[in-house]
N, CA, C and O atoms as a printed pandas DataFrame, in Angstrom:
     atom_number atom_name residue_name chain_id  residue_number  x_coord  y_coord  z_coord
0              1         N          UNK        A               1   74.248  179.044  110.508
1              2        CA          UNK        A               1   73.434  179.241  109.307
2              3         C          UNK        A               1   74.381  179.387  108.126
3              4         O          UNK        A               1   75.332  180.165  108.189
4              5         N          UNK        A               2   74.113  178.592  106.971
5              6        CA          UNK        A               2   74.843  178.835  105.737
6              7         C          UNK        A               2   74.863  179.635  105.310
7              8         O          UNK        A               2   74.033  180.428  105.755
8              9         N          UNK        A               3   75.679  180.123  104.229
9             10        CA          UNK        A               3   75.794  181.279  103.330
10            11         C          UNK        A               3   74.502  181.349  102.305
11            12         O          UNK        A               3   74.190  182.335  101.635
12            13         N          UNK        A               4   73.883  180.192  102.333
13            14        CA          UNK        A               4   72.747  180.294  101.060
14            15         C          UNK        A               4   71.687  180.635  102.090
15            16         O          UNK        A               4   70.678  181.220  101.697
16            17         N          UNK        A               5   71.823  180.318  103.393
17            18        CA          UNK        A               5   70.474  180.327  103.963
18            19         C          UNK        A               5   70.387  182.046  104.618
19            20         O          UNK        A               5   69.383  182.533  105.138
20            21         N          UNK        A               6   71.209  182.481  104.494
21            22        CA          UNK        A               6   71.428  183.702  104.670
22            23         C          UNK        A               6   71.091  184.759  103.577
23            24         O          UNK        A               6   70.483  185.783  103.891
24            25         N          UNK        A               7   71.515  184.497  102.184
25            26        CA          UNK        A               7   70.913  184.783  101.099
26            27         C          UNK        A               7   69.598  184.560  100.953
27            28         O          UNK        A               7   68.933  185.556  100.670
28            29         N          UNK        A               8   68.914  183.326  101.088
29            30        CA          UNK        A               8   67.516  183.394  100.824
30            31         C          UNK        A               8   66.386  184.087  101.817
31            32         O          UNK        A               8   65.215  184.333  101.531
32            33         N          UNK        A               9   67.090  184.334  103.093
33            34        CA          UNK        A               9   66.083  185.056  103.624
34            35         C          UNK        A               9   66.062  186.337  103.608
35            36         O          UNK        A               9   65.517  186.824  104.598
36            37         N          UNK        A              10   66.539  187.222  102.681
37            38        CA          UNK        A              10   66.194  188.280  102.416
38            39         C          UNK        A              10   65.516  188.569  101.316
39            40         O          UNK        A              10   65.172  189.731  101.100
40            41         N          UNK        A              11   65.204  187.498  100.406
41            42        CA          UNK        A              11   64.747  187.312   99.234
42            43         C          UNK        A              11   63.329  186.629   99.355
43            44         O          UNK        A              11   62.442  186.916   98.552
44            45         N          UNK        A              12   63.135  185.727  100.366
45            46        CA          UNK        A              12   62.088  185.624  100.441
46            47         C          UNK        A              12   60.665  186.425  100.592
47            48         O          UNK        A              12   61.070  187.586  100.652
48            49         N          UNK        A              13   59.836  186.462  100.649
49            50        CA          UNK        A              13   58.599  187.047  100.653
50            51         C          UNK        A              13   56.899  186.365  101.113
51            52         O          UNK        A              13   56.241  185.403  100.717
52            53         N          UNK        A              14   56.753  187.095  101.802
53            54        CA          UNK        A              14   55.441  186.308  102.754
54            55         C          UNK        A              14   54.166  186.797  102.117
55            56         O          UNK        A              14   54.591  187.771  101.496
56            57         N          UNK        A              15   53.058  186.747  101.911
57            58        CA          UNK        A              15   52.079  187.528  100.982
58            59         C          UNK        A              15   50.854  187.038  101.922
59            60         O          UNK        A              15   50.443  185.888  102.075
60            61         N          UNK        A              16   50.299  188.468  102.618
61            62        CA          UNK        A              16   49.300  188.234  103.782
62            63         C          UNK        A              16   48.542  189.205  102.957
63            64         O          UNK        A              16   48.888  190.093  102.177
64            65         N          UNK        A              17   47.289  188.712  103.413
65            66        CA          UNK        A              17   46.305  189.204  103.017
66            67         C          UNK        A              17   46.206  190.752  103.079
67            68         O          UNK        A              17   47.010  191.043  103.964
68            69         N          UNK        A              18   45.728  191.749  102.678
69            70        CA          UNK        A              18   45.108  193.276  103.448
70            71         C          UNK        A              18   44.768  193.151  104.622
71            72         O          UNK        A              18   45.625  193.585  105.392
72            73         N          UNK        A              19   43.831  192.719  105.131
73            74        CA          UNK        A              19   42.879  192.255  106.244
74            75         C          UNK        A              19   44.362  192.234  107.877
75            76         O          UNK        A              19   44.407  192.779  108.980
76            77         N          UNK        A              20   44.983  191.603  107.359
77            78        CA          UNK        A              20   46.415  190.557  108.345
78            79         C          UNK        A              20   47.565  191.773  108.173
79            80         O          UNK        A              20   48.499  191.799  108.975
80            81         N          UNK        A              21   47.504  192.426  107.478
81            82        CA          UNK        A              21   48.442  193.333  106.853
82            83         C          UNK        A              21   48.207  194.646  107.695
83            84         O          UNK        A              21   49.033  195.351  108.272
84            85         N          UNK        A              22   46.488  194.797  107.570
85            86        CA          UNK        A              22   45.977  195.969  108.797
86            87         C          UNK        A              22   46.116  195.534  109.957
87            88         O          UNK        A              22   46.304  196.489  110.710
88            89         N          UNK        A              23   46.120  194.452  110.559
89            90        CA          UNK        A              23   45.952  194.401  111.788
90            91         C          UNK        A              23   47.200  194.246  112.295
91            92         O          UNK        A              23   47.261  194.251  113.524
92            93         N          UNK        A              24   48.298  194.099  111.643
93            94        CA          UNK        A              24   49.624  194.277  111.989
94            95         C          UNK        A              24   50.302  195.570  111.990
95            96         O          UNK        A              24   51.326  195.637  112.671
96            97         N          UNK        A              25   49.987  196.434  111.463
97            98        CA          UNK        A              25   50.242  197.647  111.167
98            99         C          UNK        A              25   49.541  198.587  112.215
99           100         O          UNK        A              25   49.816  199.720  112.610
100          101         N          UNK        A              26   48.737  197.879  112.459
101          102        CA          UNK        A              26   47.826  198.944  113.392
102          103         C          UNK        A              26   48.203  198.568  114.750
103          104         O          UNK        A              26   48.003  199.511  115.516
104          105         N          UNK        A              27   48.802  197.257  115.483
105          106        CA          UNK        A              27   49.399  197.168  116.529
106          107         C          UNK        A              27   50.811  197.542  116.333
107          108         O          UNK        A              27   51.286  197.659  117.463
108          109         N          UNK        A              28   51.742  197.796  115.415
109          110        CA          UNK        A              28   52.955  198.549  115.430
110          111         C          UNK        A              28   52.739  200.194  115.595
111          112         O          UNK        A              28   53.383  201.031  116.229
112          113         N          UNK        A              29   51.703  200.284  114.859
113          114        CA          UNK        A              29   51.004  201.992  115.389
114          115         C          UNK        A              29   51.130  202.357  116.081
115          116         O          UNK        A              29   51.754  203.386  116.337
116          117         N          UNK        A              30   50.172  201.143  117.185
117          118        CA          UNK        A              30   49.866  201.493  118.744
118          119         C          UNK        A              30   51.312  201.386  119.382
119          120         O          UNK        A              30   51.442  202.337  120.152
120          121         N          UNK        A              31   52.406  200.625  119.359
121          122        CA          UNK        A              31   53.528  200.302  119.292
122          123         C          UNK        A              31   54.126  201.303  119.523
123          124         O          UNK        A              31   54.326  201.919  120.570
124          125         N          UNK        A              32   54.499  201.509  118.232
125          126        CA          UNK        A              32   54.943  203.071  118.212
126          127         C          UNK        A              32   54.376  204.622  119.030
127          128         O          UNK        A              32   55.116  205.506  119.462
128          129         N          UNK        A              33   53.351  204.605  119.055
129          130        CA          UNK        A              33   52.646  205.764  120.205
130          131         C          UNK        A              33   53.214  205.116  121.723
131          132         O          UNK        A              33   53.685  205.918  122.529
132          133         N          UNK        A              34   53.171  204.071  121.977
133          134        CA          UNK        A              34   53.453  204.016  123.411
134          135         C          UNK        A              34   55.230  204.280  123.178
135          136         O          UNK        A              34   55.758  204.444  124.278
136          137         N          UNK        A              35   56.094  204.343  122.183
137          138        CA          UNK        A              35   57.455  204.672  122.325
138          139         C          UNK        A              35   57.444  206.141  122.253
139          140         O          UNK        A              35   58.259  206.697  122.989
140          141         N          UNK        A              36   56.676  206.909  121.505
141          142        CA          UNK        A              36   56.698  208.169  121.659
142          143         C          UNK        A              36   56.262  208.975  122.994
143          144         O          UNK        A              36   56.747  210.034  123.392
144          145         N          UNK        A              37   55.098  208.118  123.660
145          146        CA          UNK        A              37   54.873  208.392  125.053
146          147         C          UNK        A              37   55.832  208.115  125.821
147          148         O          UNK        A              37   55.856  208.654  126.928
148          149         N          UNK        A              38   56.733  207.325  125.486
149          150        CA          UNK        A              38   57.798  207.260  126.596
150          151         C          UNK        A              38   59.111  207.813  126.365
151          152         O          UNK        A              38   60.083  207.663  127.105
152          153         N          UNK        A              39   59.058  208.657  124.961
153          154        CA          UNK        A              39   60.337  209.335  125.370
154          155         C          UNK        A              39   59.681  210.932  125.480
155          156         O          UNK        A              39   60.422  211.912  125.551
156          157         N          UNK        A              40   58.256  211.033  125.482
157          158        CA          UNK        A              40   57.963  212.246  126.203
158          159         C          UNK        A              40   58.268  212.461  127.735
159          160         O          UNK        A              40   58.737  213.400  128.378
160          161         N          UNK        A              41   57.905  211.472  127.983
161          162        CA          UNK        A              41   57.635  211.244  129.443
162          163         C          UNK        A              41   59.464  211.665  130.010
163          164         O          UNK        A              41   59.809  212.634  130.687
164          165         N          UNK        A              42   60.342  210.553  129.439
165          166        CA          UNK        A              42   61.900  210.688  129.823
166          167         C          UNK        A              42   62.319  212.329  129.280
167          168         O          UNK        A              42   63.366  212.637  129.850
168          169         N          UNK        A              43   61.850  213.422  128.399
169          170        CA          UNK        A              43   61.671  215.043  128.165
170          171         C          UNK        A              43   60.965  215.092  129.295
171          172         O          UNK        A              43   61.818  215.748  129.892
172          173         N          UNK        A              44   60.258  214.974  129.969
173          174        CA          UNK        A              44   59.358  215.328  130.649
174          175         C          UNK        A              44   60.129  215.591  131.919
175          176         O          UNK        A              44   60.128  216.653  132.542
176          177         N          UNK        A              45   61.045  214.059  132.341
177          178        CA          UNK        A              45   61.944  213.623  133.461
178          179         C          UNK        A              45   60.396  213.417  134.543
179          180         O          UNK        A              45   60.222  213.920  135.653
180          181         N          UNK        A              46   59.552  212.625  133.860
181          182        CA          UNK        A              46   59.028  211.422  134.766
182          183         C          UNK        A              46   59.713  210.516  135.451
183          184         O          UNK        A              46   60.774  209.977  135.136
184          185         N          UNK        A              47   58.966  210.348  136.548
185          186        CA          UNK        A              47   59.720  209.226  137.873
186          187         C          UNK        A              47   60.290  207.824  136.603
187          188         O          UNK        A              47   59.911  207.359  135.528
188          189         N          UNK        A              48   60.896  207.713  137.150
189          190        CA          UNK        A              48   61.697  206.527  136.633
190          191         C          UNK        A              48   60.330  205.037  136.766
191          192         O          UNK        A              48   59.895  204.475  135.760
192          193         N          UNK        A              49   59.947  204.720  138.028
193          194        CA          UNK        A              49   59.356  203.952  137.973
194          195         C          UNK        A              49   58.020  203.764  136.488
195          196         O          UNK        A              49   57.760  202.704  135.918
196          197         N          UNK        A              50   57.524  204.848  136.253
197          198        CA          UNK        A              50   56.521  204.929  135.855
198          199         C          UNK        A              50   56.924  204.670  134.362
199          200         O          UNK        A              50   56.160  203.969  133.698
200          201         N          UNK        A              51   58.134  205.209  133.732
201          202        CA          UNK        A              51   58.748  204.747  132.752
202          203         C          UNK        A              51   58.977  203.771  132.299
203          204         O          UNK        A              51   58.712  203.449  131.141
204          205         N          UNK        A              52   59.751  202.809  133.483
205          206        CA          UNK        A              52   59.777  200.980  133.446
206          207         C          UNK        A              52   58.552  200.533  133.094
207          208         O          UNK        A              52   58.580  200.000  131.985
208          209         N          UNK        A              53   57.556  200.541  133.571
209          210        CA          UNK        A              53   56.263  200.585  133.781
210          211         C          UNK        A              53   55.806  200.454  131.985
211          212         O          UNK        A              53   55.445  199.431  131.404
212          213         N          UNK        A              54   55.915  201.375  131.601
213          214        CA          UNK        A              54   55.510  201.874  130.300
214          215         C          UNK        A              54   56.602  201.044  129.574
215          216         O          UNK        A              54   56.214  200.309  128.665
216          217         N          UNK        A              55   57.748  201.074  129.832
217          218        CA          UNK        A              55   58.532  200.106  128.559
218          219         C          UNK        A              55   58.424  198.838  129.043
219          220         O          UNK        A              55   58.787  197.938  128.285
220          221         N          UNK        A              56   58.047  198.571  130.034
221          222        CA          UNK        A              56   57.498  196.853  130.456
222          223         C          UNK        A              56   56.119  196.299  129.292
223          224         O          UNK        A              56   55.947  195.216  128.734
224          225         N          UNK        A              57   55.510  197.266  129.270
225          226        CA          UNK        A              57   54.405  197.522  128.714
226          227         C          UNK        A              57   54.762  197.283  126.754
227          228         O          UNK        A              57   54.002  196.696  125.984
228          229         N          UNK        A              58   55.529  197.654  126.540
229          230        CA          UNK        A              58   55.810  198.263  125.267
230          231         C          UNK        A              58   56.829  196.875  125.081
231          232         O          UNK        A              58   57.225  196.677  123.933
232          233         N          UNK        A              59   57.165  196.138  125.898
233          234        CA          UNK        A              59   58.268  194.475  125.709
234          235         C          UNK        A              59   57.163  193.956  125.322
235          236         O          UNK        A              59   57.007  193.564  124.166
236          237         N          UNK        A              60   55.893  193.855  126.595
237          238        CA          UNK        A              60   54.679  192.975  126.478
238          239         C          UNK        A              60   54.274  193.027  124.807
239          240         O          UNK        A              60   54.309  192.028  124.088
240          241         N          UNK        A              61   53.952  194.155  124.424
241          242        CA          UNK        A              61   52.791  194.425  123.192
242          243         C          UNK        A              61   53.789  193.916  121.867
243          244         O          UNK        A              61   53.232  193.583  120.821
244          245         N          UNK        A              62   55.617  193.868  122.004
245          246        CA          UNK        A              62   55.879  193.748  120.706
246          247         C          UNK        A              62   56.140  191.740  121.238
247          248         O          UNK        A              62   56.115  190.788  120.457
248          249         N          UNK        A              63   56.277  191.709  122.172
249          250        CA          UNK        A              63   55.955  190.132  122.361
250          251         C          UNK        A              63   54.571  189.342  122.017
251          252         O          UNK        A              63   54.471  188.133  121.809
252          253         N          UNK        A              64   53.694  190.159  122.009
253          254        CA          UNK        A              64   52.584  189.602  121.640
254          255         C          UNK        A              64   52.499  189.580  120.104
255          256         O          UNK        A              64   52.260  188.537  119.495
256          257         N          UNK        A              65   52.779  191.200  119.273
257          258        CA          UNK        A              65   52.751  190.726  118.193
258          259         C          UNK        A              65   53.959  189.753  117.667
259          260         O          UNK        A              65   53.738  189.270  116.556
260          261         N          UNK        A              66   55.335  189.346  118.346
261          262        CA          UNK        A              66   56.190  188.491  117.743
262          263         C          UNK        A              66   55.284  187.048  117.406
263          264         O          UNK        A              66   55.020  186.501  116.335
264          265         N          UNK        A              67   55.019  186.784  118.495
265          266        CA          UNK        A              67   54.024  185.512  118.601
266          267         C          UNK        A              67   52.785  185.221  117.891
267          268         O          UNK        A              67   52.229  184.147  117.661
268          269         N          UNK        A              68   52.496  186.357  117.610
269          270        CA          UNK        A              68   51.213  186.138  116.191
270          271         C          UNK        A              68   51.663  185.761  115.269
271          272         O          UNK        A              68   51.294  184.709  114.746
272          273         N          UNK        A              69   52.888  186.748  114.652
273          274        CA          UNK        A              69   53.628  186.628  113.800
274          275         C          UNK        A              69   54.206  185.389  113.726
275          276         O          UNK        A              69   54.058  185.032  112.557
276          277         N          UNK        A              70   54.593  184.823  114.135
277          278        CA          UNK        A              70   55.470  183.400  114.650
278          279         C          UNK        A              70   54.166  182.425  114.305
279          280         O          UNK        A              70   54.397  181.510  113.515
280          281         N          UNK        A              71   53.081  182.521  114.727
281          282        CA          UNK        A              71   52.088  181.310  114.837
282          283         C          UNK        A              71   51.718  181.413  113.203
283          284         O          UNK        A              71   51.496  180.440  112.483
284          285         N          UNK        A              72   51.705  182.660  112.832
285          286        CA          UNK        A              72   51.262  183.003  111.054
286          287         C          UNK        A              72   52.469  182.536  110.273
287          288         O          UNK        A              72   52.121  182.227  109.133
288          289         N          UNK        A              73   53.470  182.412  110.433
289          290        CA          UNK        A              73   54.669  181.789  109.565
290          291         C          UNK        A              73   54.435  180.341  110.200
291          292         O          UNK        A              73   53.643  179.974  109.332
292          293         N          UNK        A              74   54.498  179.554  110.811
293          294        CA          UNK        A              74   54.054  178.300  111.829
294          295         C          UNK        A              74   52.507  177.873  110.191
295          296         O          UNK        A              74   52.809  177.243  109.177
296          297         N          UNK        A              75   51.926  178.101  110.301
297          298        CA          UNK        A              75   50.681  177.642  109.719
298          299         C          UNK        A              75   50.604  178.221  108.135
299          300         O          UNK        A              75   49.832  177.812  107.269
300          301         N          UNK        A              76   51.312  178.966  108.036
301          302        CA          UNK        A              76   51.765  179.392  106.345
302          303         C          UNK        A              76   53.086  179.104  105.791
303          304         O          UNK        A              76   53.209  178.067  105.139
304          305         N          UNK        A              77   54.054  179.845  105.951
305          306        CA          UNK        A              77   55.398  179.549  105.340
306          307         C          UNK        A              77   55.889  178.475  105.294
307          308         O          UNK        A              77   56.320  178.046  104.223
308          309         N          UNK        A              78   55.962  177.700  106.526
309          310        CA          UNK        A              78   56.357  176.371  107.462
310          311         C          UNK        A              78   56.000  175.297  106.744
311          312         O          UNK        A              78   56.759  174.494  106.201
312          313         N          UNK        A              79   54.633  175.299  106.754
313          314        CA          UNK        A              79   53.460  174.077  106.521
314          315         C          UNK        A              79   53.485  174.195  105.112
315          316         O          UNK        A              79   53.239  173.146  104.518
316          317         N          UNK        A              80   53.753  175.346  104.313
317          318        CA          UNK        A              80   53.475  174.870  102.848
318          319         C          UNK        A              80   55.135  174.839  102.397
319          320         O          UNK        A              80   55.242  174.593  101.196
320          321         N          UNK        A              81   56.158  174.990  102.936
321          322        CA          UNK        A              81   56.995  174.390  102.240
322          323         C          UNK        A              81   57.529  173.126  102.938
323          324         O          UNK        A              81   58.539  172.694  102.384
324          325         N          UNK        A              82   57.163  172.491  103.899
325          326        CA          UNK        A              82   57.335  170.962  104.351
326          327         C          UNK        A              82   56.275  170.658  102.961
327          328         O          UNK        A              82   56.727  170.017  102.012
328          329         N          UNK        A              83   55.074  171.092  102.945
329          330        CA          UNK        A              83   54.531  169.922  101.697
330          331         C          UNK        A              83   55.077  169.796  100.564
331          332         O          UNK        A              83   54.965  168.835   99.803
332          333         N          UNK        A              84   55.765  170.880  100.390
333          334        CA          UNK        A              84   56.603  171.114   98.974
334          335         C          UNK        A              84   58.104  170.403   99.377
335          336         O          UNK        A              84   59.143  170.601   98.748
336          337         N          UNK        A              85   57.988  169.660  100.395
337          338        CA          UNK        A              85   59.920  168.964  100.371
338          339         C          UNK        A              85   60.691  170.036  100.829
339          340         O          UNK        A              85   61.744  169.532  101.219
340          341         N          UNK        A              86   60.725  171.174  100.979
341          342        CA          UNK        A              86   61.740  172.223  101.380
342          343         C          UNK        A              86   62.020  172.140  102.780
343          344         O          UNK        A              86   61.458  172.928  103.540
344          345         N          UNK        A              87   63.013  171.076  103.319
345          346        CA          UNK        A              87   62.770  170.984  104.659
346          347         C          UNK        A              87   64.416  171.746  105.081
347          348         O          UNK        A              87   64.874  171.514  106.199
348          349         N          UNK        A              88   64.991  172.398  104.363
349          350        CA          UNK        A              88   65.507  173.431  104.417
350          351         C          UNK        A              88   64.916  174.739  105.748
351          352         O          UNK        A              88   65.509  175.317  106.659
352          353         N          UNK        A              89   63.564  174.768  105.269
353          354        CA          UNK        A              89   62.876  175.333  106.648
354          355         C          UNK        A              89   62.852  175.156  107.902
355          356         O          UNK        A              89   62.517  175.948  108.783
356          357         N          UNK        A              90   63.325  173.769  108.001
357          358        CA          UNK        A              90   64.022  173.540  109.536
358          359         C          UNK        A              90   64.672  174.223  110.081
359          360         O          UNK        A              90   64.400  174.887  111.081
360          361         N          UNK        A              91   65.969  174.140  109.298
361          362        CA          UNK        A              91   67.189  174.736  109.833
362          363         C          UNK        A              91   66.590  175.924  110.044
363          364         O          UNK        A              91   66.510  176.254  111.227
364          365         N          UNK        A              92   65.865  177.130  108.734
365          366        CA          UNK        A              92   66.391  178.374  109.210
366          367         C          UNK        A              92   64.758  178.576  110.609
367          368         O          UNK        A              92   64.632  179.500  111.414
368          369         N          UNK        A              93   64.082  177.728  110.474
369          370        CA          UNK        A              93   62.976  177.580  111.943
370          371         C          UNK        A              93   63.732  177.527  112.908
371          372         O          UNK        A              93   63.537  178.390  113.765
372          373         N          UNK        A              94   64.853  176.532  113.148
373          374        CA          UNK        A              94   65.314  175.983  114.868
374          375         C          UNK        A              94   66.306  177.964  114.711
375          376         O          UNK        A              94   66.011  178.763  115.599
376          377         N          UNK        A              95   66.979  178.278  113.980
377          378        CA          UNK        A              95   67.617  179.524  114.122
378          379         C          UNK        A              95   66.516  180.333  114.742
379          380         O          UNK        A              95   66.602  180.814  115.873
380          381         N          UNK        A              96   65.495  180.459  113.962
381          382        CA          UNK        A              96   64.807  181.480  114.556
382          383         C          UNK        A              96   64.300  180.979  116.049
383          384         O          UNK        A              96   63.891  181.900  116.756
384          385         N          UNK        A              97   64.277  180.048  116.462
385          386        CA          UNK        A              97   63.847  179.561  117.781
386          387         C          UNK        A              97   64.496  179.985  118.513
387          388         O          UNK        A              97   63.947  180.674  119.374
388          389         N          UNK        A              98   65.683  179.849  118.564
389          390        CA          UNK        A              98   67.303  180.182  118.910
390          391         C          UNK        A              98   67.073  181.893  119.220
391          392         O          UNK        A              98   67.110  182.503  120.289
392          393         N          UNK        A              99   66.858  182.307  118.014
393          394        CA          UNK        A              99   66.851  183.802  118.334
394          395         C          UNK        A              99   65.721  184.242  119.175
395          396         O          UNK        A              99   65.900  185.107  120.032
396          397         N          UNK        A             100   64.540  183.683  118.978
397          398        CA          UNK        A             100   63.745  184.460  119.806
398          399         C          UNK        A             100   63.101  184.059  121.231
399          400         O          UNK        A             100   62.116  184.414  121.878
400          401         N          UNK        A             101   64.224  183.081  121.400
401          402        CA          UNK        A             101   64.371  182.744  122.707
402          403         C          UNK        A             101   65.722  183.492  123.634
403          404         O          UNK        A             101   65.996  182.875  124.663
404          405         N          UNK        A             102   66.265  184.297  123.454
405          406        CA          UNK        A             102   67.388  184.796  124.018
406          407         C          UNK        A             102   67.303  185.167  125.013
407          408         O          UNK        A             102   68.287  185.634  125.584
């Protein structure tokens, strides 16, 4: 990744509705409560299994929201700057492919 393309993605900005804004916030919520349940649980010195269990759980839920997220930049960010010629978005797309395939 270039030095400019590195610069612009911190500068960029995505503008989701309220509506998209709650419902993202409210599965990082839930997100977050199942991390606090699980470092009660490790205070607690719950069985180990049951822990995995719960952070298996807690991979699943932030994988699901990555992939929303991913399909909402896919059909917004993506799609309106290919119409605008910015195919600059490639590059930093196949990076992010890259990354969130690891």
């Amino acid at each position: 990744m270039g030095d400019e393309m590195k610069d612009n993605c911190c500068k960029k900005k995505t503008h989701r509705e309220a509506e998209e804004k709650k419902a993202i916030c409210n599965r990082l919520n839930r997100i977050e409560g199942q991390i606090r349940g699980i470092k009660k649980m490790v205070e607690e010195d719950s069985y180990c299994n049951d822990i995995l269990v719960q952070l298996s759980a807690v991979e699943n839920s932030i994988k699901s929201l990555s992939n929303h997220v991913l399909e909402k930049h896919l059909y917004s960010c993506v799609t309106n700057d290919i119409k605008e010629g910015k195919l600059e978005i490639l590059d930093e797309l196949t990076s992010l492919f890259k990354k969130f395939n690891r």
